[in-house]
N, C-alpha and C positions, 0 to 999 in steps of 0.2 A: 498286695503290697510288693513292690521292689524288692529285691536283697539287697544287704550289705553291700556296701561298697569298702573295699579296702587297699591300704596302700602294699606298696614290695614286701615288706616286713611284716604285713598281716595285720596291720594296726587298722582300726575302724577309720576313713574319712570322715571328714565333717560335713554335715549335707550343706550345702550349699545355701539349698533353697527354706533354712531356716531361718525363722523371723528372728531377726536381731534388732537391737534399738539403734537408730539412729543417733547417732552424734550431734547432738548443735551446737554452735558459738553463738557469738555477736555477729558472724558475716553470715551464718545460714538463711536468715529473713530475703537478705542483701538478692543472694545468689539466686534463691528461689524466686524472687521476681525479677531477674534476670531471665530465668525460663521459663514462665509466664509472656512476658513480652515476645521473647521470640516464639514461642508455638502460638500468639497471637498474631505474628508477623509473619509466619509459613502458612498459618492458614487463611489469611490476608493475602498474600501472595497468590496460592494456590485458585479461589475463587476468582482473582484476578486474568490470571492465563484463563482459567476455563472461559468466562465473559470474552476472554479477546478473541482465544480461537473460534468460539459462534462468530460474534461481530464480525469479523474478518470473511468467514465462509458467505455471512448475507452480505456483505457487501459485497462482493466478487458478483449474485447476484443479480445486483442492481440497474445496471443501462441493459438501453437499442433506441428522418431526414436532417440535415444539417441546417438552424435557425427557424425551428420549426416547433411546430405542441408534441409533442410527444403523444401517439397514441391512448385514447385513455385508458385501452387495457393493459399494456405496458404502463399507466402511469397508476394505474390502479395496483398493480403488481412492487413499481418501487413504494409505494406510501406502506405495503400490508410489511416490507424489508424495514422500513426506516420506523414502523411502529415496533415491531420486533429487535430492531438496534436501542433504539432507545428505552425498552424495557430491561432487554438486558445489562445494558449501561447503569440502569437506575440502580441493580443491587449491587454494583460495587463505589455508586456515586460517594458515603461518605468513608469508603477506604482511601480515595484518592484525594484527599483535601490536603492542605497547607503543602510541607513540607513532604509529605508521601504522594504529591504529583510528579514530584521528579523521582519518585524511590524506585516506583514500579514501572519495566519499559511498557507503552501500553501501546505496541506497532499495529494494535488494532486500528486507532486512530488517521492510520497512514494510509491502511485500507479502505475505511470511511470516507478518508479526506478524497481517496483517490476516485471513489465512487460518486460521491457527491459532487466534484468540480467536472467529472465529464457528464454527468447531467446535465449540468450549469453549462457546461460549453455543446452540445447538442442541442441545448434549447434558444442559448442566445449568441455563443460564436464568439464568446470574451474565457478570459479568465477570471474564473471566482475570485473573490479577494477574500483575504484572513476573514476578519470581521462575519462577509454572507457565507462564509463556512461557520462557523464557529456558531450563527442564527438558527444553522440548519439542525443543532445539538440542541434540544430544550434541556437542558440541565448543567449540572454544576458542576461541571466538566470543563475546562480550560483547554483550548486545542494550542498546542506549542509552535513555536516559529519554527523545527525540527520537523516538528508532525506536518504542517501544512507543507513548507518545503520537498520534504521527502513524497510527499502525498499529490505535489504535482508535476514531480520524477517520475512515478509511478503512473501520471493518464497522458504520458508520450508515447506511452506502452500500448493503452488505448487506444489512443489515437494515430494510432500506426494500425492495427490490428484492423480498427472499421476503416480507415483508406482502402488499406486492401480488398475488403470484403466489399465496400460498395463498387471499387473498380473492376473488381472483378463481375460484378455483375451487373453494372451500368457500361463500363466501355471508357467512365472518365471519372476523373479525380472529385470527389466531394469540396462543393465549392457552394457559398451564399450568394446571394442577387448582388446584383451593383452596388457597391457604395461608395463608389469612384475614390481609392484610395490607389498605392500606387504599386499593393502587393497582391495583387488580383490577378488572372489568368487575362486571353483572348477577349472575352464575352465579357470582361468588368467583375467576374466575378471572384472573390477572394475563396482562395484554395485552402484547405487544409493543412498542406503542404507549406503555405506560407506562415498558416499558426505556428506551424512547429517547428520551423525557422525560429520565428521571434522568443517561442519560448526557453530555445535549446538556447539560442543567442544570450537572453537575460539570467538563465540559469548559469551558463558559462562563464559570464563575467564578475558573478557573484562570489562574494570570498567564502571560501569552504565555512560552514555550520561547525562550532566550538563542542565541546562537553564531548572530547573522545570519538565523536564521529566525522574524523574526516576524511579518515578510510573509507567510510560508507558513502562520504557526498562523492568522493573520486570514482568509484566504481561505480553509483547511480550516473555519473557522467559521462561515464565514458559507453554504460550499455544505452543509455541517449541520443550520443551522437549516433550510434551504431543504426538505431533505428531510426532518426533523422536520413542519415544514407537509404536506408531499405526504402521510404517511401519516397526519397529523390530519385533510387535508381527503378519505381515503380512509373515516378511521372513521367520519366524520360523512356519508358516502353512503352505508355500510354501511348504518348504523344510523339514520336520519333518512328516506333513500329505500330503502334495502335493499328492498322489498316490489316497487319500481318498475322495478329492475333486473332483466332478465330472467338465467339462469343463463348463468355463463362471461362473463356483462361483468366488461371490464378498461375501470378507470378513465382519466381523462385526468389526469396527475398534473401538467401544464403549465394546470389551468385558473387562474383565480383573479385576481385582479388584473393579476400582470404577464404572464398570457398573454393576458387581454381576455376570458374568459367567466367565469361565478362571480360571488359576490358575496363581499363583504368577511367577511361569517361562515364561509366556505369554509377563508380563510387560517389564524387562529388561532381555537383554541379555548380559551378560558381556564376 
């Protein structure tokens, strides 16, 4: 046993940790399911991040010709990610119903979203729409105009990333067969480079996303443009120096003005 504890004057302290009775009123019931609720609501919470940070990690993932089947061992790989997404989804499907869809941020959904639309654009060369996103979720999960939004801010990032990497190791820009449209390269065929034109176009004209995030749509738009420029100033090596570049050069996608080499025709192309 412990000693005594005593105060300056020698007097015994009061132990602390002796049981004493609780007080209650008329408000004790009150208050105590007050914290009930909320340690219901932390640990609601908490199970929520965990679900998201997995989700998030398979979805990252999930892709790898442009208008084309997708490998089936590659397509075997994203099914074994999207049966894994959607289980893990399932145990926090009825945390997020009614009014606690919008409680909890669930930027997991952004990473899905952004997963699943360059799938959708590697196999058919469109843009997903809400709706065949939202099919792609078997559950009772509502995907937000935020989420989807932000979620196809996030596959210009993509689709900047495999421009690269296919020029880099073809010699020319990822492009579909003819479909005699009028944003298509030499050969008839529509570029990558042109998708993401039209996307960064439709997203820039769009008025910023309400609920507090419009800080977030401003900065998703401006590292958009940014990378709109990198695969414009990659077309224009292709195709200007392409002859110059020996095989398997990967571009410097940081040149240009604000990295300090390049020249100002580098950044845009009009």
């Amino acid at each position: 046993m412990g000693g005594v504890k005593r105060d300056y004057e020698g007097k015994e302290k009061e132990r602390k940790d002796k049981a004493r009775d609780v007080l209650r009123n008329a408000y004790t019931s009150m208050f105590e399911a007050f914290r009930d609720e909320l340690d219901e609501h932390h640990d609601r919470r908490m199970r929520i991040q965990k679900v998201s940070r997995d989700v998030t990690a398979l979805s990252k993932k999930i892709v790898r010709k442009l208008r084309q089947p997708i490998p089936q061992r590659i397509q075997s790989e994203i099914d074994e990610r999207m049966k894994e997404i959607v289980d893990l989804l399932s145990t926090i499907e009825d945390d997020v119903q009614g009014m606690n869809r919008h409680r909890y941020n669930l930027i997991c959904l952004e990473e899905f979203a952004e997963a699943v639309s360059f799938a959708h654009y590697l196999r058919y060369q469109t843009l997903i729409t809400p709706r065949e996103l939202s099919a792609a979720l078997p559950l009772r999960i509502d995907l937000t105009p935020s989420e989807y939004v932000f979620g196809v801010f996030d596959l210009t990032g993509e689709m900047m990333r495999f421009a690269t990497s296919v020029t880099a190791l073809s010699g020319s820009m990822p492009a579909s067969s003819g479909d005699g449209d009028g944003d298509s390269d030499e050969a008839g065929r529509r570029t990558i480079l042109a998708d993401l034109q039209d996307v960064s176009s439709m997203l820039q004209i769009c008025p910023p996303l309400g609920g507090g995030k419009n800080s977030n749509y401003s900065k998703k738009t401006d590292v958009m443009v940014e990378q709109v420029r990198k695969v414009e100033r990659l077309a224009y090596g292709v195709t200007v120096r392409g002859t110059e570049r020996p095989k398997g050069w990967m571009p410097d996608l940081n040149e240009g003005p604000r990295g300090g080499g390049g020249d100002a025709e580098d950044v845009m192309m009009d």
